[in-house]
N, C-alpha and C positions, 0 to 999 in steps of 0.2 A: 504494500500500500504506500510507503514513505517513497519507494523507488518510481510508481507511478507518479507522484504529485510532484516529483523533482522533475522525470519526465517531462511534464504539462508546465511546470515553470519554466521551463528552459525551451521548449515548446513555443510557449506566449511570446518569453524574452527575443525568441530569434524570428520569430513571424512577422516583426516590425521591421526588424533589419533585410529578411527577405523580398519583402514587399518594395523596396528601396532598390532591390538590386546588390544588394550588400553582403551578400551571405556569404559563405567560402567556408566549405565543410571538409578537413582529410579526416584521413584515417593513420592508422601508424598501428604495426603487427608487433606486440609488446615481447613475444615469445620468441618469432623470429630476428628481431635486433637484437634481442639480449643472448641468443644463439650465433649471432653475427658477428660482434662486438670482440675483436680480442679479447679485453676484461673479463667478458662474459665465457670464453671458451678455455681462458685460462680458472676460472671457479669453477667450473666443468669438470676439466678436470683434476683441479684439486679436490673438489666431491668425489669425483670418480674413483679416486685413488683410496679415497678413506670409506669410501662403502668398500670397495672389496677388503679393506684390511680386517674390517667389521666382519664381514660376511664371512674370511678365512676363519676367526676367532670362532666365530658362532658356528660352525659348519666342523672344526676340530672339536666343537665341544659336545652338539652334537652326534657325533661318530662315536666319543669315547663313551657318550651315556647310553647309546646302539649298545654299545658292546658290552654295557653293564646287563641291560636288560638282557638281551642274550645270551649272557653268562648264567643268570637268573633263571632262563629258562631251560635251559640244561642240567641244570643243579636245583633245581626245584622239587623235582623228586623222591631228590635224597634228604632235602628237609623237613623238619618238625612245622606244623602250622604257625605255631609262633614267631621264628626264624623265618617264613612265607614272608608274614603279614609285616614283621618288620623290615623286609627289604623291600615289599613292594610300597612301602610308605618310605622308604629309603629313594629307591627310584620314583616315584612321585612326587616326592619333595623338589629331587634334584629336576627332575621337566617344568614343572613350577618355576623353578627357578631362573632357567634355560629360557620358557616361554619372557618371563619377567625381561629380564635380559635383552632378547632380541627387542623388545615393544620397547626399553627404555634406547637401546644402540637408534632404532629409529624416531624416535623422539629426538633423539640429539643430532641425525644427519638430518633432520627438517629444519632445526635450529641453525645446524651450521650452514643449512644452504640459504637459511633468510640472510645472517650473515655474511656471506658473502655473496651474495646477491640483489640486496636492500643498497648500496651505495652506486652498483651499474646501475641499476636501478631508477635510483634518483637524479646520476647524471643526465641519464635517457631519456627522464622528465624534463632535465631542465634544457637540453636539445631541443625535446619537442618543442617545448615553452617558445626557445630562441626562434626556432622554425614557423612556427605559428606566427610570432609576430612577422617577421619578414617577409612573409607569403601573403598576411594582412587575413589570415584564416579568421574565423568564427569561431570554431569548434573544431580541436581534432578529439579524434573515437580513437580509443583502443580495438582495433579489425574485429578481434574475436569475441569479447566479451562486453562492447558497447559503454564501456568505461570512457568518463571525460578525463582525457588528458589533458588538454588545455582547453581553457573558455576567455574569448576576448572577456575583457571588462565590462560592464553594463548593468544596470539596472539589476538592483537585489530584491526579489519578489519573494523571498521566505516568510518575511512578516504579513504580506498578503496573502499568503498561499493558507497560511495558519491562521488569518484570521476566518479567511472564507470557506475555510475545512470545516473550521470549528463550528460557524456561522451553518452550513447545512449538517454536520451531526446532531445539532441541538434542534433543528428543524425536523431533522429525520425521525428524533425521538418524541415529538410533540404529539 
């Protein structure tokens, strides 16, 4: 709902300038520049490098708890129920743990990739920025996901948009 009414504001705000002859709308492909961008291919692959370091870790850890179960299940036979139940809560504990593990290694390769990926980023913005204005744009779009990257200056219609939202919910509810 909030993404609609911004919509519709920015909507209103550029219909005047259209109307003029004024408009000048790009686009800019956020995913592919930042794939472009040396900066960008060089945090690539420095991500690239530490997911597999991650993944070797977790993947040796992995194998060796295979091998525990496995062990487990050969020799399970020959054990007492008690001596069972405590290695399969032995080996449980330890996948538990493994699971834990992996979901935190990726937690931290999503952190490291905003990291280094947040400052191309925001050069790439501020390119746009410079771009837009040079070009005398309106509005550029993000290609894929219809994100404003840059908006000329103009007329701020938030205080209007909230009053006139507010102005038909309370009408709606009458």
């Amino acid at each position: 709902m909030k993404l609609r009414l911004i919509i519709v504001a920015m909507v209103f705000s550029f219909l005047t300038q259209a109307a003029e002859g004024g408009f000048k709308l790009g686009f800019v492909d956020l995913q592919k520049t930042l794939q472009g961008v040396e900066a960008g291919k060089t945090a690539k692959s420095t991500l690239e490098k530490e997911v597999t370091a991650k993944r070797t870790g977790l993947e040796k850890q992995q194998q060796q708890l295979q091998k525990e179960a496995e062990e487990f299940e050969k020799k399970s036979g020959l054990m007492n129920e008690a001596a069972k139940t405590q290695k399969q809560q032995e080996l449980q504990k330890k996948f538990a743990e493994l699971q834990k593990t992996a979901a935190e290694s990726q937690m931290e390769l999503q952190k490291r990739e905003r990291e280094l990926t947040k400052p191309i980023i925001d050069e790439i913005r501020s390119v746009v920025e410079a771009l837009g204005r040079e070009k005398g744009m309106t509005l550029v779009l993000e290609k894929n996901e219809g994100a404003v990257l840059y908006a000329q200056s103009g007329e701020d219609l938030t205080e209007a948009v909230i009053e006139r939202f507010n102005t038909r919910s309370k009408s709606k509810k009458k």
